[in-house]
C-alpha angles and dihedrals in degrees: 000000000000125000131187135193121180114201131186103206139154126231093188094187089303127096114274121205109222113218116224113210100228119018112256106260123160120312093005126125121200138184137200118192107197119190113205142123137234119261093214141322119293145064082268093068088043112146108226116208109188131198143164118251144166142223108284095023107132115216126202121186122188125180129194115192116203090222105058091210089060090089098194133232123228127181128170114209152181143224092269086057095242121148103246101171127006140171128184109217125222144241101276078071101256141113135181144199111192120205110325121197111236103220104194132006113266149100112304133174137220113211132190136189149146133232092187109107089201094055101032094113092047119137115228141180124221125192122189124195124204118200111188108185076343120108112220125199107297094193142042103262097180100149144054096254090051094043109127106243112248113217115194 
């Protein structure tokens, strides 16, 4: 069972909540796409996208900038604020977080960001995907010859 919801929504330098449709239960997987841009360059104009979670979830994130240079920036955290997972994009304009692990149930953030002055205005769009008893892709798969096989 898949499920998508697809929310244009605004950080403005505050904590979003993303709202999953449905609500991850058990062997559901669920997706939010946000469109948004980054205010400046810096952790300080970092965008926070918040969820709920559980222990087991597994959690992608995939952004796409508008202006290749801007290399984004993505961290998963948690309430603690802690960095539990992070990737630093590069200059074709994406960044990607492959299947973490959620460790304890709780409230975690994605945040995104750029350092790149060039690219600092840039407009992104982030999708997050949200696998609960469901396993989600563990490896970049970009090409033909990496493509998982679907059997029917």
């Amino acid at each position: 069972m898949a499920a998508t919801a697809w929310l244009a929504l605004s950080a403005q330098s505050a904590t979003v909540s993303l709202t999953f449709v449905p609500i991850p239960a058990p062997g559901v997987f669920s997706s939010v796409l946000v469109n948004d841009a980054f205010d400046g360059a810096g952790v300080a104009n970092a965008d926070d996208w918040q969820f709920e979670a559980v222990g087991g979830d597994r959690v992608s994130v995939r952004i796409e900038a508008v202006i290749g240079t801007a290399s984004p920036r993505i961290r998963i955290l948690n309430a603690a604020n802690a960095t539990l997972a992070s990737t630093d994009g590069t200059t074709d304009g994406v960044g990607v977080v492959y299947a973490f692990v959620v460790p304890a149930p709780g409230t975690y953030r994605v945040r995104v960001y750029t350092d790149n002055v060039p690219g600092a205005l840039s407009a992104y769009a982030l999708r997050v995907d949200l696998g609960r008893g469901v396993a989600l892709e563990t490896e970049a798969n970009d090409t033909l010859a990496t493509a998982n096989l679907l059997v029917p």
